[in-house]
Structure formats: C-alpha cells, structure tokens
N, C-alpha and C positions, 0 to 999 in steps of 0.2 A: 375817338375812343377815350383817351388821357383827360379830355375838357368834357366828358358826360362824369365820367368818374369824381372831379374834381366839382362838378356841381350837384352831383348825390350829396357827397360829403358836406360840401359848404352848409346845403338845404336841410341837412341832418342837423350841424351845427347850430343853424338859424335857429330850427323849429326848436329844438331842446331850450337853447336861452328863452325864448319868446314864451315857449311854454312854463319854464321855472319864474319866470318874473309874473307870468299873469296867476301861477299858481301863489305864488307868494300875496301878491295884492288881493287876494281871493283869501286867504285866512286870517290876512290882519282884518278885512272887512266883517269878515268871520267871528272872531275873536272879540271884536267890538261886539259886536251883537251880541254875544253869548258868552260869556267871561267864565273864564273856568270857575269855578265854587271856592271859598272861603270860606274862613274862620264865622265870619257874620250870617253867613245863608246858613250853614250851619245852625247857629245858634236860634235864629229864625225857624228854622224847620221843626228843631226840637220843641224850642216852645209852641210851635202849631198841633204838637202833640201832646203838649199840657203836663211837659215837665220843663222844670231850667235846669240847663247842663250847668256843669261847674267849666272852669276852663282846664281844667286835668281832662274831662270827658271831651272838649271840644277838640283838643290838640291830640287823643288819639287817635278822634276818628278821622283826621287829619291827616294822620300818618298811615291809618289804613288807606287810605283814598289814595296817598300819594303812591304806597307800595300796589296796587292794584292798576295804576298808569304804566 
C-alpha cells in the first residue's frame, strides 16, 4: 500500500520535470522561429504603409506593445 503510494508520487514528480523541460525546449525552438517584434519590424511595417515613423513614434508604440503583454 506505502510502495503504490510512493510510486504515484515519484511518477507525478517524474512526469512534471519531464514535462517542464520538453515545455521549455519547445519555446526556445519557438521563440527562434517567431521572435517577438522590434523596434525594426516596426519601422518596416510602418513604412509598408507609406509613412516613415520618427523614432519618438517607433518607441511609443513600443511601449504600447510592451503594456498590452
């Protein structure tokens, strides 16, 4: 009864690690691919809309971005 109990537990332990470490290797591979947005995409995007930000405009919306995470 004491040794079922102790390997729920242990298996519980296991699975949590096992699962935090493949979750983790799973968003750095993530995060590669898809890089959070920047000051340059930014400025990119705007000029794709046929203006040129100043960088007072680039760094607010920067800070919206960042308050809206």
């Amino acid at each position: 009864m004491l040794q079922d109990i102790l390997l729920v537990v242990f298996g519980l332990i296991v699975g949590a690690l096992l699962g935090f470490f493949l979750c983790k290797l799973y968003m750095q591979k993530y995060l590669k691919k898809n890089p959070p947005i920047n000051e340059k995409m930014i400025e990119t995007l705007m000029s794709g809309m046929g203006r040129k930000p100043s960088q007072k405009q680039v760094k607010q919306l920067m800070q919206q971005m960042n308050r809206m995470q």
